[in-house]
C-alpha positions as a Markdown table, in Angstrom:
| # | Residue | x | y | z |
|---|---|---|---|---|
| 1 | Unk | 8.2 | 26.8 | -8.2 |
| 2 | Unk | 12.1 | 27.5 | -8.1 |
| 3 | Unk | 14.8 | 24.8 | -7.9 |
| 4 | Unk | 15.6 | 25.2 | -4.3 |
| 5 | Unk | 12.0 | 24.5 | -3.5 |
| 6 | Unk | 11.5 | 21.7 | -5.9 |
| 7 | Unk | 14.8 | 19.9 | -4.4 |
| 8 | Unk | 13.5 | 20.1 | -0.7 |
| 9 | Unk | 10.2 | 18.5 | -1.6 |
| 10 | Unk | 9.9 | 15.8 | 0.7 |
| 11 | Unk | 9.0 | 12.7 | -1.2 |
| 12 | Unk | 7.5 | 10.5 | 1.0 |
| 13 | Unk | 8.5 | 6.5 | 0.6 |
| 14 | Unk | 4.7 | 5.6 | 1.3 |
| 15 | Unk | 2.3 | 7.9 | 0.8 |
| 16 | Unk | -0.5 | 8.8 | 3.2 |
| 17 | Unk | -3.1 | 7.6 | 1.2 |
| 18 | Unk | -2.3 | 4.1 | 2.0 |
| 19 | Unk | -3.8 | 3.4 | 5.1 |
| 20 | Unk | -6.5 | 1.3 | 6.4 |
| 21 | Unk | -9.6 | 2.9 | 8.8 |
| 22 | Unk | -11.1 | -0.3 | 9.6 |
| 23 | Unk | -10.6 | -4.1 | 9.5 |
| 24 | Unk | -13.3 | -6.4 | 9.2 |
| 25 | Unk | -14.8 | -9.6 | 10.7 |
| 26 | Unk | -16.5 | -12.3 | 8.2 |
| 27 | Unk | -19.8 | -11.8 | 9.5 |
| 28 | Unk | -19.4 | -7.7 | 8.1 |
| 29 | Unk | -17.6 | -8.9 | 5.0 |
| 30 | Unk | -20.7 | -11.5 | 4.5 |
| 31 | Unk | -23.2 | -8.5 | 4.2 |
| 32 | Unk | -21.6 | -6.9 | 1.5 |
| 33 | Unk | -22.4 | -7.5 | -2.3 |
| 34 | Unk | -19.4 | -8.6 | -4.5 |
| 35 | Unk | -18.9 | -5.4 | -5.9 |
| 36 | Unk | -18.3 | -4.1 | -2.6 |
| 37 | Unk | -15.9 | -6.6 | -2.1 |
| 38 | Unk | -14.1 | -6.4 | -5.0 |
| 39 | Unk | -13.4 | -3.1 | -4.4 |
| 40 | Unk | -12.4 | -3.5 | -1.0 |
| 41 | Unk | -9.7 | -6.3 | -2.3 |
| 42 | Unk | -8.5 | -4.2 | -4.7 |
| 43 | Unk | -7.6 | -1.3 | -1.8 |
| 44 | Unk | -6.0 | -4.2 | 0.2 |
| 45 | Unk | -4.2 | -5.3 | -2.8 |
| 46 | Unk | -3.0 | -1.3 | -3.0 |
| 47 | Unk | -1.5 | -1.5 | 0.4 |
| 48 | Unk | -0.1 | -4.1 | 0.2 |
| 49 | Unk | 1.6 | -3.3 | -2.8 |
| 50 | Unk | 3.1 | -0.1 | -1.6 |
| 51 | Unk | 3.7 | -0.7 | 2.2 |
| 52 | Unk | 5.5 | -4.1 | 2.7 |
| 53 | Unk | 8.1 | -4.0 | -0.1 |
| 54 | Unk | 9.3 | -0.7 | 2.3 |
| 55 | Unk | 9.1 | -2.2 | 5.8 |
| 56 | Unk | 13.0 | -2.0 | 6.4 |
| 57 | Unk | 12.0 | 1.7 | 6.2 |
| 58 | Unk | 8.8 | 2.6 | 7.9 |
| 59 | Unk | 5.6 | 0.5 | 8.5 |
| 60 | Unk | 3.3 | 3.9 | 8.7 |
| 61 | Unk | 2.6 | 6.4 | 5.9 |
| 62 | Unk | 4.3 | 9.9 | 5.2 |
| 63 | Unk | 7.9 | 8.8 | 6.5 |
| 64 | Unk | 10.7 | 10.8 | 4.3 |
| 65 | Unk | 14.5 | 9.5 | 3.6 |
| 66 | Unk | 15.2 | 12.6 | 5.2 |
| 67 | Unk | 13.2 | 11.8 | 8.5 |
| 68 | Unk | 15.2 | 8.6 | 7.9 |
| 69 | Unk | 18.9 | 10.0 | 7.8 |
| 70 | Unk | 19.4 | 8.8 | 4.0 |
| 71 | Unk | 20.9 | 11.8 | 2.7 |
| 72 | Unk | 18.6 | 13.9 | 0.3 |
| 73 | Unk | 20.9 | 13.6 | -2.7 |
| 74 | Unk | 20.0 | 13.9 | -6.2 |
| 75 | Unk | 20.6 | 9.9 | -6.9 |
| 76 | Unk | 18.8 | 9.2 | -4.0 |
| 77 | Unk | 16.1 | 11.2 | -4.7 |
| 78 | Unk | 15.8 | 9.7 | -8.4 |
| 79 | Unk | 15.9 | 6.3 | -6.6 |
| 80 | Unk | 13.1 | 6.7 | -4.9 |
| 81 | Unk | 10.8 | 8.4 | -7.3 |
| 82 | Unk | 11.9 | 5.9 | -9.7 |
| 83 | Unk | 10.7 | 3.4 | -7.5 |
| 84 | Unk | 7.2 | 5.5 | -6.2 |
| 85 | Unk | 6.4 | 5.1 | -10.1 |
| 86 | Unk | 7.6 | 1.4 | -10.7 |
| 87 | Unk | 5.3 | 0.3 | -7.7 |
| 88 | Unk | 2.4 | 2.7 | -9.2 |
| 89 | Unk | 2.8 | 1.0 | -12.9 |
| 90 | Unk | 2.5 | -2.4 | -11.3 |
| 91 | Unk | -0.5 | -1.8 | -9.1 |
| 92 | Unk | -2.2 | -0.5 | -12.3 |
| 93 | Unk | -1.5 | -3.6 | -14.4 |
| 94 | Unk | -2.6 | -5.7 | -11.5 |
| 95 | Unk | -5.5 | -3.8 | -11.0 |
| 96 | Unk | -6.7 | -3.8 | -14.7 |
| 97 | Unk | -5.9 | -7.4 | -14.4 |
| 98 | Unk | -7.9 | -8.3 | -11.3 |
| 99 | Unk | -10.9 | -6.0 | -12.9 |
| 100 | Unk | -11.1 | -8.7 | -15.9 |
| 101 | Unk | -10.8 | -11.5 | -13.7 |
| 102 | Unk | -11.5 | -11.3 | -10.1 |
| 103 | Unk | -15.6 | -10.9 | -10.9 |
| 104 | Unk | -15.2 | -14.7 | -11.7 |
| 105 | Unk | -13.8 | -15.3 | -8.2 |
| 106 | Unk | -16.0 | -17.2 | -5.2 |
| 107 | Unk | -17.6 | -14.8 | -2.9 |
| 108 | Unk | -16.0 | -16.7 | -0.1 |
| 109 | Unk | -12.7 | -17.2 | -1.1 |
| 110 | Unk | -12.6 | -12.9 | -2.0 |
| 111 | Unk | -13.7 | -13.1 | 1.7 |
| 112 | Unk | -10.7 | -15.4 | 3.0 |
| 113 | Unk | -8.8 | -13.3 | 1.0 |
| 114 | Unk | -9.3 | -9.8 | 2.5 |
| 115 | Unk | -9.6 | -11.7 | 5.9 |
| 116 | Unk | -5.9 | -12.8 | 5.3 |
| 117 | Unk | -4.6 | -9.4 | 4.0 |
| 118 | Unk | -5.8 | -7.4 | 6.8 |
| 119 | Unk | -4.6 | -9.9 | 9.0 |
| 120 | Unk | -1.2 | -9.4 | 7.6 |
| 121 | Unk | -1.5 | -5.9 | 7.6 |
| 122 | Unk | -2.2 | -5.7 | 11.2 |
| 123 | Unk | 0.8 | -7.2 | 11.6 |
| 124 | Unk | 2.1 | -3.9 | 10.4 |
| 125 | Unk | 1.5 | -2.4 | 14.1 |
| 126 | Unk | 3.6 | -4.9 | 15.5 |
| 127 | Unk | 6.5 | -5.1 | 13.5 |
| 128 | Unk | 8.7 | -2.9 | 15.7 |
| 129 | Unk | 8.4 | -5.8 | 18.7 |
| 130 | Unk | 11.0 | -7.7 | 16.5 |
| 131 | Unk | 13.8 | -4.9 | 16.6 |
């Protein structure tokens, strides 16, 4: 890969893989075992994570600062991949952390839980109503 191509890699500010495919009602959430659960916390926990802190941005994957008009600069460009990996080093320490500790957690309340962060999440669809 030359340098001309490397510099106009688009680095996205959230990444694609962050999206969610379906929400869930209690009754669905009931029927599942804890392990199924857990995981499905931990993926919320992963959106989360990398899509709210960026909202003033975008509130959908696989927007780019230059799709945004920030200038595709050097600095800029080392801002943001600095950030991309702060926010992955943090999900990974509070996923090893939830992995140790979240099995101890109430089947109900890791319900509530994923009932109240995809009910945030959808709020994600409306967010543009309040520009």
């Amino acid at each position: 890969m030359t340098y001309a191509q490397k510099k106009d890699d688009a680095q996205y500010i959230i990444n694609g893989d962050v999206t969610i495919k379906k929400y869930h009602d209690r009754e669905e959430l009931e029927k599942l075992q804890k392990g199924q659960l857990l995981d499905l916390y931990n993926r919320r926990i992963e959106i989360i994570i990398k899509i709210l802190p960026n909202i003033a941005f975008a509130t959908h994957p696989n927007v780019t600062m230059t799709s945004l008009g920030i200038p595709n600069t050097k600095d800029n460009r080392r801002a943001l991949k600095d950030n991309l990996e702060a926010t992955d080093i943090y999900f990974d320490n509070t996923i090893e952390f939830q992995k140790i500790v979240l099995p101890y957690s109430d089947k109900t309340n890791l319900i509530s839980a994923i009932l109240f962060y995809e009910e945030t999440l959808k709020g994600l669809h409306t967010y543009n109503d309040f520009n």
